[in-house]
C-alpha positions as CSV (number, residue, x, y, z in Angstrom):
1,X,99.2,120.2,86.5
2,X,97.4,117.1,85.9
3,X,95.9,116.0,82.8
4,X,92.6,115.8,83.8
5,X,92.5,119.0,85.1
6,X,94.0,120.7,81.7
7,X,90.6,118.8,79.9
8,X,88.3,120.5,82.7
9,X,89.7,123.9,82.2
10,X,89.8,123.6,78.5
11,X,85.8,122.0,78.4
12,X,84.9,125.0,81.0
13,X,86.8,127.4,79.0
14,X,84.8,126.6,76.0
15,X,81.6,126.2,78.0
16,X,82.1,129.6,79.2
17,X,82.8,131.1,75.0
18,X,79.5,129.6,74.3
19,X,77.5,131.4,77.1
20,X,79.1,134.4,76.7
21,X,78.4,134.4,72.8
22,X,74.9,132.5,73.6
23,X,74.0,135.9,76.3
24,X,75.1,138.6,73.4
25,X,73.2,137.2,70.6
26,X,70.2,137.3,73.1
27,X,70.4,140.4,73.8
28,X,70.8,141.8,70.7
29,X,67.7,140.2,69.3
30,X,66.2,141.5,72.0
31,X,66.7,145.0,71.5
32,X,65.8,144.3,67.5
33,X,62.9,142.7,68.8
34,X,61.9,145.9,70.8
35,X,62.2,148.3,68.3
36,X,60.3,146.2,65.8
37,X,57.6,146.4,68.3
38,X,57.6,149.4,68.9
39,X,56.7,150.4,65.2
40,X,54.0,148.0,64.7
41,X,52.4,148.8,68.2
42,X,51.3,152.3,69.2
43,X,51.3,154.0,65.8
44,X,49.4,151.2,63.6
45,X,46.6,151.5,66.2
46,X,46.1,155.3,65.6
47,X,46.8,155.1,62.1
48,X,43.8,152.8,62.4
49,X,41.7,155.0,64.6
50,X,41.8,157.9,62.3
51,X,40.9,155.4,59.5
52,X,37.8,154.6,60.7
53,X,37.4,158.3,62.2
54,X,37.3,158.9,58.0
55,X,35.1,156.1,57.2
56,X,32.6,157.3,59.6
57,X,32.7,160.7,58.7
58,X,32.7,160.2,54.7
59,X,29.7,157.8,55.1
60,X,27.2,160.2,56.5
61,X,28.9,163.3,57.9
62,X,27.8,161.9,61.5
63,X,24.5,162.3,60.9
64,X,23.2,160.2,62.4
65,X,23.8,158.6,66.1
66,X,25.5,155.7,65.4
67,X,28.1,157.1,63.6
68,X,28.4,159.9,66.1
69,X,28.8,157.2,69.3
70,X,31.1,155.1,67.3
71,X,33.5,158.4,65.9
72,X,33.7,159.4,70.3
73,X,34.6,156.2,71.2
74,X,37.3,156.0,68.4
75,X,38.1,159.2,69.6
76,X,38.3,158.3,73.1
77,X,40.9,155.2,72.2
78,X,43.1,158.1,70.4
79,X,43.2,160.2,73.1
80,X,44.8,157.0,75.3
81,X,47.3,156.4,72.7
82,X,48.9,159.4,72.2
83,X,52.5,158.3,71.7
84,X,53.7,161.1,69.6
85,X,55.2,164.9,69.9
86,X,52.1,167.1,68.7
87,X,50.1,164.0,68.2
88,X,48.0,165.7,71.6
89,X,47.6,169.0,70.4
90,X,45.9,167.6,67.0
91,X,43.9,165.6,69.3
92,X,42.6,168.1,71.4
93,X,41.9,170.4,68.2
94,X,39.6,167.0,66.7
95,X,37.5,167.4,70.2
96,X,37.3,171.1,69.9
97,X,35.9,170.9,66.9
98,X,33.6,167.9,67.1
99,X,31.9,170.2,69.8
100,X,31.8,173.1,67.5
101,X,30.2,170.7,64.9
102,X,27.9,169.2,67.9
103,X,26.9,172.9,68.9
104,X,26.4,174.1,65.6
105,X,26.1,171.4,63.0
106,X,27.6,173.5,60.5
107,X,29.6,171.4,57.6
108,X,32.4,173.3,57.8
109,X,33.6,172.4,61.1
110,X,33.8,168.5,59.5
111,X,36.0,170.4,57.0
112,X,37.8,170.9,60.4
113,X,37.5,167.5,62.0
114,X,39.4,165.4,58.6
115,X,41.9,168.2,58.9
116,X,42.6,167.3,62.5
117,X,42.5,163.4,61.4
118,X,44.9,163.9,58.8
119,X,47.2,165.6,61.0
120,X,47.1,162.8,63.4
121,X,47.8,160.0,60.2
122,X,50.8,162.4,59.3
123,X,51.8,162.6,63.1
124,X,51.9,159.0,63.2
125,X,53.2,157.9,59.4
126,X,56.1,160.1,60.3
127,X,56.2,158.4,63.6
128,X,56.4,155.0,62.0
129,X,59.2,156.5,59.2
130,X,61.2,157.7,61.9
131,X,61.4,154.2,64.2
132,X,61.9,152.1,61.0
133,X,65.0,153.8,60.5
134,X,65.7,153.8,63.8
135,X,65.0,150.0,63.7
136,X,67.1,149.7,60.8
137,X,70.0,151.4,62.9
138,X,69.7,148.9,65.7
139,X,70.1,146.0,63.9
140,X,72.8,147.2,61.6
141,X,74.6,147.7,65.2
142,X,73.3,144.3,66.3
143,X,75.0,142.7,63.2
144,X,78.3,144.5,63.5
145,X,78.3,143.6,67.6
146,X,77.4,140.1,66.4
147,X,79.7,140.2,64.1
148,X,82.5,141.1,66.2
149,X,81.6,138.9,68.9
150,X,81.7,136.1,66.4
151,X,84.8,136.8,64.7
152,X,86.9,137.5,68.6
153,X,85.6,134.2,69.6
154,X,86.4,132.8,66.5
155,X,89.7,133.6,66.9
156,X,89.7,132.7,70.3
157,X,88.1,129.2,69.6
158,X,90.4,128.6,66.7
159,X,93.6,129.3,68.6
160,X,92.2,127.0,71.2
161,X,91.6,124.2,69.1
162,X,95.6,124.7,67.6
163,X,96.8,125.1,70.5
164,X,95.1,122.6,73.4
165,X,94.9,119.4,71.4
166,X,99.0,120.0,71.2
167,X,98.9,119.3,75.3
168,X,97.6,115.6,74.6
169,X,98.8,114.9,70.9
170,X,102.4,116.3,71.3
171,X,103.6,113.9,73.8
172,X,101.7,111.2,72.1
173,X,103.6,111.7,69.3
174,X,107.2,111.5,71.1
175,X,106.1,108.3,72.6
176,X,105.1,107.3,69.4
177,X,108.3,107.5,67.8
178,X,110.4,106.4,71.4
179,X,108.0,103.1,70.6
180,X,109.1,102.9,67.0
181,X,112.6,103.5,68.2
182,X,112.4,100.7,70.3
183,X,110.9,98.2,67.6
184,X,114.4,99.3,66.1
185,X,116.0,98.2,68.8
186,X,117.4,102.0,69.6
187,X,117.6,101.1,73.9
188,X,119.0,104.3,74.3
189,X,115.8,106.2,73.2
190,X,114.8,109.0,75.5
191,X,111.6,110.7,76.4
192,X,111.5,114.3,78.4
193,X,108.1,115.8,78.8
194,X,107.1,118.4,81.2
195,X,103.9,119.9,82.4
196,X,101.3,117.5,83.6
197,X,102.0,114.8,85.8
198,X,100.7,111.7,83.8
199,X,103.0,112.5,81.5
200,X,105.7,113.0,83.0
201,X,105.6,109.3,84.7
202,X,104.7,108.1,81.5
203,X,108.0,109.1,79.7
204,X,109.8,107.8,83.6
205,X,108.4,104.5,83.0
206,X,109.0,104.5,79.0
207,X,112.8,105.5,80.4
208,X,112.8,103.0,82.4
209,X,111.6,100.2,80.3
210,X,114.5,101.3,77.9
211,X,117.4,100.8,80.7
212,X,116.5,97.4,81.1
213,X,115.9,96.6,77.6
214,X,119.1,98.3,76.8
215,X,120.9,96.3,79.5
216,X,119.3,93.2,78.7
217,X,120.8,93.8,75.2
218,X,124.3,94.3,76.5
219,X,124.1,91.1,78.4
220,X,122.3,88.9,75.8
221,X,125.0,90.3,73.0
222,X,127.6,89.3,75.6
223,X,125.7,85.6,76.3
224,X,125.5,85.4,72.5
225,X,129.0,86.2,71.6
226,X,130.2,83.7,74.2
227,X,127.6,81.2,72.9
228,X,128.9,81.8,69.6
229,X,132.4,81.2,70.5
230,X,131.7,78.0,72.5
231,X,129.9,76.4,68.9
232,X,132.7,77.4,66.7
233,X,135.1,75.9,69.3
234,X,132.8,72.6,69.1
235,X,132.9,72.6,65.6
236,X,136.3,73.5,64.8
237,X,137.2,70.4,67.1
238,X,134.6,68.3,65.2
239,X,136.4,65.5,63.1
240,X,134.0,65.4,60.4
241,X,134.5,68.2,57.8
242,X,132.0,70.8,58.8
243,X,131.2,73.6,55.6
244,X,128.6,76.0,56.9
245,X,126.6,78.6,54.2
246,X,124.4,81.2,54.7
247,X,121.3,82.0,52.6
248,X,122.7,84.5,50.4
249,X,125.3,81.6,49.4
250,X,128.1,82.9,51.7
251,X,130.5,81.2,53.6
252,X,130.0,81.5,57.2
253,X,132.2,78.6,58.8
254,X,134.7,75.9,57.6
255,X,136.3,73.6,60.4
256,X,139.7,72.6,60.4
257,X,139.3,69.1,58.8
258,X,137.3,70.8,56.1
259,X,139.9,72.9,55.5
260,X,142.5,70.1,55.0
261,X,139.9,67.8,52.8
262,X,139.1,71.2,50.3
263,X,142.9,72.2,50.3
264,X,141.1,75.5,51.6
265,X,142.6,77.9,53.9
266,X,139.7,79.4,56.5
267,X,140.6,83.3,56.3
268,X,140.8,83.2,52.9
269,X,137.3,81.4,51.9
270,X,134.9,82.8,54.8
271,X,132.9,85.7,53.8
272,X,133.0,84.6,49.7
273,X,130.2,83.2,48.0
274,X,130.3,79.7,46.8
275,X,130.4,80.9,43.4
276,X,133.8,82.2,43.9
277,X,135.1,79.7,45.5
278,X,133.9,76.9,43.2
279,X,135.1,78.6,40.6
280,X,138.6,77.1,41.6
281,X,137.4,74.5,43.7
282,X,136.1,71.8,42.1
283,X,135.5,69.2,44.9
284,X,133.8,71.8,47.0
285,X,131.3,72.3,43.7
286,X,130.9,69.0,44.2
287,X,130.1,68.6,47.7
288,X,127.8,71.3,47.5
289,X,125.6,69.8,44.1
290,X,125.8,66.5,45.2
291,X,121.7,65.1,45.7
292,X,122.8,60.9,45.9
293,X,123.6,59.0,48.9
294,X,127.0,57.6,47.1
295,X,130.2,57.6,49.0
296,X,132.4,60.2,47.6
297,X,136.0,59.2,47.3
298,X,138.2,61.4,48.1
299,X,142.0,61.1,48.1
300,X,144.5,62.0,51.2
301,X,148.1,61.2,51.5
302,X,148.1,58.9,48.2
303,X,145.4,57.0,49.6
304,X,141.7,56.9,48.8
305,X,139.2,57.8,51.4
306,X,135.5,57.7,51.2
307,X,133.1,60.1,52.8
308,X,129.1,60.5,53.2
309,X,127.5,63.3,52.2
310,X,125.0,65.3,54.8
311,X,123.6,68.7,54.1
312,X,120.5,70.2,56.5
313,X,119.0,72.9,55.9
314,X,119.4,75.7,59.2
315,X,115.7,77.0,59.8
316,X,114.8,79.6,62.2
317,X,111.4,80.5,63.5
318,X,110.1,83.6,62.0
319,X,107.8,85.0,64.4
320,X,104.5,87.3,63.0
321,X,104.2,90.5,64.3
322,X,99.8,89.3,65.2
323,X,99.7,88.7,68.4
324,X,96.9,86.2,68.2
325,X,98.2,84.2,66.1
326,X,99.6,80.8,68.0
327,X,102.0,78.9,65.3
328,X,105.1,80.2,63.5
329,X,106.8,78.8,60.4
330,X,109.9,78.6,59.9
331,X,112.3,80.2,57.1
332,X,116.1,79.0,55.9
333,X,119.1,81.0,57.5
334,X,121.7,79.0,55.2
335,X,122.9,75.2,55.0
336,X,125.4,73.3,56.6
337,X,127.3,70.2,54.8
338,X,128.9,67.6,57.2
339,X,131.6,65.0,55.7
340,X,132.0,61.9,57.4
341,X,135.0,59.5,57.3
342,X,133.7,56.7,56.5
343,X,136.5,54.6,55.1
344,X,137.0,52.5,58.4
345,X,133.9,51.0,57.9
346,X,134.0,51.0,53.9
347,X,137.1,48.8,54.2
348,X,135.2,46.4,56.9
349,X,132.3,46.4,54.7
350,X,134.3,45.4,52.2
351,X,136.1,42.8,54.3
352,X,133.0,41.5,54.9
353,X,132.2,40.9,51.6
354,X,135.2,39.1,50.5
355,X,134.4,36.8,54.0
356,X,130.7,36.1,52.7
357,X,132.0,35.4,49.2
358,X,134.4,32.7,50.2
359,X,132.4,31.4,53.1
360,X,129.7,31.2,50.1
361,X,131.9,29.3,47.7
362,X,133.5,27.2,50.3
363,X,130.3,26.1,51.7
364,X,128.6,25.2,48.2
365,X,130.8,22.4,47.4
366,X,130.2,20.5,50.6
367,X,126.6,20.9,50.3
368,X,126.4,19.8,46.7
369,X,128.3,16.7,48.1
370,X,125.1,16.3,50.5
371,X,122.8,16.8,47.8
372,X,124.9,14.2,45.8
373,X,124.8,11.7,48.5
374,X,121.6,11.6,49.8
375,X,120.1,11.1,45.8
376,X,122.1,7.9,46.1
377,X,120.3,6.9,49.1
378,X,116.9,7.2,47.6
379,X,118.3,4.9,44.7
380,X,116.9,1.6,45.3
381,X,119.5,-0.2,44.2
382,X,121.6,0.7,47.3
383,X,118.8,-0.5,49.3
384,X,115.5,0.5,50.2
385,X,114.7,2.9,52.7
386,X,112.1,2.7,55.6
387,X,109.3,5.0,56.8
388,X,111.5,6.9,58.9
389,X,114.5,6.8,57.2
390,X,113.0,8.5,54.0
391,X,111.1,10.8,56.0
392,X,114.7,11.9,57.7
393,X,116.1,12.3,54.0
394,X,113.7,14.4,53.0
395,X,113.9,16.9,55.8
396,X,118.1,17.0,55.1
397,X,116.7,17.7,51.1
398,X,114.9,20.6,52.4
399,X,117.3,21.6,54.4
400,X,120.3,21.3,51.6
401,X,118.2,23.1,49.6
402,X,117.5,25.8,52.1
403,X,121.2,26.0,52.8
404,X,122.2,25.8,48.9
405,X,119.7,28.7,48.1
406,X,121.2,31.1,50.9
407,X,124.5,30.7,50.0
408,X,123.8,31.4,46.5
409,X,122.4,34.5,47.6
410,X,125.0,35.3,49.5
411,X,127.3,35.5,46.3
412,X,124.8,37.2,44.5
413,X,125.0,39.9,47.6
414,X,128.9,39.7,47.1
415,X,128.7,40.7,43.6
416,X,126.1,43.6,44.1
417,X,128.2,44.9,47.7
418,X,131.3,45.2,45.5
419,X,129.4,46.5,42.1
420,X,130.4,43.6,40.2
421,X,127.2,42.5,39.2
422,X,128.1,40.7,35.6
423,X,124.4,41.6,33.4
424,X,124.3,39.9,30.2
425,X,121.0,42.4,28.9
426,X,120.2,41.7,25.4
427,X,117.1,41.2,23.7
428,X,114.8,38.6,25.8
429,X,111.5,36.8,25.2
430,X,109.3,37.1,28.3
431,X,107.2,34.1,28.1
432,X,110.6,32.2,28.1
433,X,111.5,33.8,31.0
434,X,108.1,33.3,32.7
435,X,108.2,29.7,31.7
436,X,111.6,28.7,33.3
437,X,110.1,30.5,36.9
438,X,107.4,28.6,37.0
439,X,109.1,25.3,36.0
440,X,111.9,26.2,38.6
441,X,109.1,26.4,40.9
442,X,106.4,23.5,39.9
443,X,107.4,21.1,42.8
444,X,106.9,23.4,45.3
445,X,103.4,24.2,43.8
446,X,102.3,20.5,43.5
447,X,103.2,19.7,47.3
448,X,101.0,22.4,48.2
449,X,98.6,21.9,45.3
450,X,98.7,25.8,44.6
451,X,96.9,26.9,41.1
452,X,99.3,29.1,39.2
453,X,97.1,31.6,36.7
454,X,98.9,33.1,34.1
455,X,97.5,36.3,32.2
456,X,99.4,38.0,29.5
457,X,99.0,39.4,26.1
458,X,99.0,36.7,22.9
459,X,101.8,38.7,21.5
460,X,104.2,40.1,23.9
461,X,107.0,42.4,22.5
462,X,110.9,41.3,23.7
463,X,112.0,43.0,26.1
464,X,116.0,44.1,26.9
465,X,117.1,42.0,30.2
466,X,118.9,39.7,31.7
467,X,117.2,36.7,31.1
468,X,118.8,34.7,34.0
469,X,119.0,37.4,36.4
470,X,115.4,38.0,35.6
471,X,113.9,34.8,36.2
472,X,116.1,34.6,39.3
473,X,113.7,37.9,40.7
474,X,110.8,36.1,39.4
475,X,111.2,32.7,41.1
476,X,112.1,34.4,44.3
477,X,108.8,36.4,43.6
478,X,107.1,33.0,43.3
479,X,108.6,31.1,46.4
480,X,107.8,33.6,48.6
481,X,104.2,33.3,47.5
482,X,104.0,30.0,47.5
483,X,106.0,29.6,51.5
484,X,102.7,32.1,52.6
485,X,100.0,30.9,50.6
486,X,97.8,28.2,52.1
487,X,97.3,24.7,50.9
488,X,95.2,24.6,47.6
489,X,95.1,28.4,46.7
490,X,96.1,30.2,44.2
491,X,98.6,32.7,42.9
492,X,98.1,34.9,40.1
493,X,101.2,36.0,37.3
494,X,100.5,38.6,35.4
495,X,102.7,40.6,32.3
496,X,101.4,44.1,31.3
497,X,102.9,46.4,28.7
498,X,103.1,50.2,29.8
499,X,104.2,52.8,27.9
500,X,108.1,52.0,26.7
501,X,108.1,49.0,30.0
502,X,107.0,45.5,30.6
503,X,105.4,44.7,34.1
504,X,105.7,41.7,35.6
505,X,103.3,41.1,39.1
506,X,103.1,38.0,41.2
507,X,100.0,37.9,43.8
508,X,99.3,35.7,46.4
509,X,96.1,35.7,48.6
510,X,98.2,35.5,51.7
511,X,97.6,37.4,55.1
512,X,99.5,40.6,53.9
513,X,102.1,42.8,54.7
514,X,101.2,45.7,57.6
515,X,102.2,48.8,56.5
516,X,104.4,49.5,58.9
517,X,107.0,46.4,57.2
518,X,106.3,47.8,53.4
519,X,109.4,50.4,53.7
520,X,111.9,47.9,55.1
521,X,110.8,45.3,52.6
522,X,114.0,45.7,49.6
523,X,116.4,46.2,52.5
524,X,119.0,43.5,53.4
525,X,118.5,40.9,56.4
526,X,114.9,42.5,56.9
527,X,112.0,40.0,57.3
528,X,108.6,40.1,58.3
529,X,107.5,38.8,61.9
530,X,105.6,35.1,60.8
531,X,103.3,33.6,63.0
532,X,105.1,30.4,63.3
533,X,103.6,28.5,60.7
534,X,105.7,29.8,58.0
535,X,109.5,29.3,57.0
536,X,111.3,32.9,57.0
537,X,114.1,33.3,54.2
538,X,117.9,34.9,54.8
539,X,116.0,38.4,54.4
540,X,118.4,39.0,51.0
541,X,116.4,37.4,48.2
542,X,114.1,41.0,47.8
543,X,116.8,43.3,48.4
544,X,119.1,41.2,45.9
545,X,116.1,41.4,43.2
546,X,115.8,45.6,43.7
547,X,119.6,45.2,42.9
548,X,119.1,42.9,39.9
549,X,116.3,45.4,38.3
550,X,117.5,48.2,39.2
551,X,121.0,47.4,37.3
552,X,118.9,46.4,34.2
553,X,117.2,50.4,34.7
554,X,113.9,49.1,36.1
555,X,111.5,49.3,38.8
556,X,110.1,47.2,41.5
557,X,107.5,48.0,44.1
558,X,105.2,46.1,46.5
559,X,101.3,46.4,46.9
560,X,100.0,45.0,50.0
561,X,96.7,44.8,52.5
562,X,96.7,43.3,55.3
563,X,94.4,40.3,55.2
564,X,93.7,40.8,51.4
565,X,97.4,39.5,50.1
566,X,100.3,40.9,48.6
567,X,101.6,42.1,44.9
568,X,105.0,42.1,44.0
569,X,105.7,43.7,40.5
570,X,109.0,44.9,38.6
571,X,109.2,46.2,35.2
572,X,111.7,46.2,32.7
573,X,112.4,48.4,29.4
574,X,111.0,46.7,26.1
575,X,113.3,45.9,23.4
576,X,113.1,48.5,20.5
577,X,112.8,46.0,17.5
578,X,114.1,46.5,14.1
579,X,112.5,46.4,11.0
């Protein structure tokens, strides 16, 4: 039977209780309606008649003719009411002796006449008695009837409602709990209803939505296990050391090289928590703490080798259960640690090194010699130069220069590549240190006519530094403002104490650096795209200064806008004078 069909039957069913109940209660408030009719009808009115029978008759004994017509026609209505056994015979005696008392006029025969009357009252008070009991009787049965009828449908409405919203709710339920199932991923939930038809396809179609999702289960299990297998195989042929965690801090995976760098074998390690493992391992502790970007030396078969650090975090979408919403984020499944090999190019790094450090020192001596000769040609007493002879010295000047300059920064790069930077920090006097940059740099200034403006404090406090290393970063600070600053402008020097360090910031009212060349800026052999006009440098002298003050534990940073100029600023620890 079909569903809507079990809700038409079930609505008519209790269409039809309320009738029936509806067509009972009417008719027993009908029948109390009767008999309560029936005592306030027919026996009130002659109850009245014989009232006013007495009133006539007590006022003036009929007498006169008024009260004579009036008492017949009273009479008259009595005689077409008589609704009572014996109520006619007292009647008919009233008449009788109304005509005695007509034909005679004698006083007893009124005697006569109330006596008649009062028979008919008592008649009819009896009468009246008799159907309010009776009354009273048909409505106590009316109650119990309506009682009864009440109470049977009652019970047959109440086992209705029990029992019919079970056709509907019962298999919602079951579905309800083969959906939950499902969120559970339980495939091999089941439904079986019976009775009506819609139903009965529902639970077929729930069935056989959990087939496919069961078989698309087997399959994607099988597709993952295979997919699984095929990464571990990728990895375990990997040749950097591969260390993979989950996020409860278990291992999940360690490659073969990994295994041979920790000294770690696989089936042992997998499955324990770092914490365990650590515990004797103290290189893994390391791997896995490590927050630098320093080369970690390792050594294998008695001979050092150096490896990079990489650890990513593994994220996985986590997908809300809200439908409407569009975007997911993302939460960590674990962390994987990659070691590279890197000592190939650490020992060609290093190769390089040693080539730029002798190149360096080879090539200084030679240029010096330059230098050297081409002072003796501006002497005069060799002879005096023409126009375009001391036009082509001065070019080879700048050019010695240029070439002296780079191959002093080359060493200087030598020494940082192989952390042998030689710092000689002690206790330093800024303004002596200030005073040698701009000296080292007054030439340039004067051929360009640029205005150097100082502003410090009157009494600076020592600071601890490097004094030569520290002018070095300060005059490369001031020739690169001075090679892009324009003819007759100006560049301002400023020292600022801060807290426990000592600022120094050189500004020039240059074009400015875009922001998209402000990261690269301390990195080697980077320079900034000129226009032409300007002389780039080797690209080291900034990333050998971030060297310099970083060795000597302090800062350096860049402020630029395009258009507005640039700021180039380090800072340095003051010196913590004695008493």
């Amino acid at each position: 039977m079909k569903l809507k069909t079990k809700l038409r039957l079930g609505i008519g069913f209790l269409f039809i209780i309320l009738l029936s109940f509806g067509a009972i209660s009417l008719y027993q408030i009908n029948r109390i309606s009767e008999s309560t009719a029936l005592i306030l009808k027919d026996n009130n009115h002659s109850l009245q008649y014989a009232k006013e029978m007495r009133v006539l008759i007590d006022r003036d004994s009929l007498q006169q003719t008024t009260s004579l017509i009036a008492f017949k026609a009273l009479l008259k209505k009595e005689q077409q009411n008589i609704t009572e056994s014996g109520e006619g015979k007292a009647v008919n005696e009233l008449s009788q002796a109304l005509e005695r008392f007509l034909a005679t006029k004698n006083s007893i025969e009124i005697s006569h006449i109330k006596s008649a009357i009062y028979q008919i009252e008592d008649l009819n008070m009896q009468a009246i008695v008799n159907k309010s009991q009776l009354s009273e009787k048909t409505v106590a049965q009316s109650t119990l009837y309506l009682g009864l009828a009440a109470f049977i449908f009652f019970v047959i409405l109440f086992t209705f409602i029990l029992s019919f919203p079970g056709f509907i709710a019962n298999p919602l339920a079951l579905l309800l709990d083969g959906i939950q199932e499902i969120g559970k991923k339980n495939y091999k939930q089941r439904l079986h209803f019976k009775g009506t038809e819609e139903f009965t396809q529902l639970a077929s179609a729930f069935n056989d939505m959990a087939r496919k999702l069961d078989s698309w289960e087997s399959s994607n299990v099988a597709e993952l296990k295979s997919e699984k297998l095929r990464i571990e195989t990728i990895i375990e042929q990997m040749q950097d050391a591969v260390i993979g965690i989950d996020e409860r801090e278990r291992i999940i995976f360690l490659n073969q090289p990994a295994s041979n760098v920790l000294h770690l074998d696989t089936s042992d390690v997998v499955g324990k928590t770092i914490e365990e493992v650590t515990n004797s391992n103290h290189l893994l502790k390391t791997i896995i703490t490590k927050t630098n970007s320093e080369l970690l030396q390792i050594v294998l078969n008695d001979k050092p080798n150096y490896f990079s650090v990489e650890s990513n975090d593994i994220a996985i979408p986590q997908i809300p259960d809200d439908e409407t919403v569009i975007s997911f984020t993302y939460k960590t499944a674990g962390r994987v640690f990659i070691l590279k090999n890197v000592t190939d190019f650490k020992e060609l790094d290093q190769a390089k090194t040693n080539f730029m450090a002798t190149i360096s020192h080879e090539l200084k001596t030679p240029i010096a010699s330059i230098k050297m000769s081409l002072k003796l040609l501006e002497d005069s007493r060799i002879g005096e130069l023409n126009t375009e002879q001391q036009n082509m010295v001065n070019h080879i000047q700048d050019d010695t220069s240029r070439l002296l300059k780079i191959t002093g920064e080359l060493l200087d790069l030598a020494q940082v590549e192989t952390g042998n930077i030689k710092l000689n920090v002690q206790q330093s006097d800024a303004k002596e240190i200030l005073d040698y940059a701009v000296n080292a740099v007054k030439l340039q200034t004067q051929q360009k006519e640029i205005e150097l403006k100082l502003t410090m404090p009157a009494n600076l406090p020592p600071l601890l530094a490097d004094q030569e290393k520290t002018a070095w970063v300060l005059v490369n600070f001031l020739s690169n403002a001075i090679r892009y600053s324009s003819n007759h402008s100006k560049i301002d020097i400023t020292i600022t104490e801060q807290q426990k360090m000592l600022n120094f910031s050189v500004r020039d009212y240059g074009k400015g650096i875009a922001d998209e060349y402000k990261n690269n800026l301390f990195k080697r052999y980077f320079q900034v795209p000129t226009d032409g006009q300007h002389k780039s440098g080797s690209g080291l002298g900034l990333s050998i200064s971030k060297d310099f003050i970083a060795a000597q534990q302090g800062e350096i940073w860049v402020e630029s806008e395009l258009g507005a100029g640039s700021t180039f600023s380090f800072s340095l620890p003051k010196s913590i004078v004695q008493p």
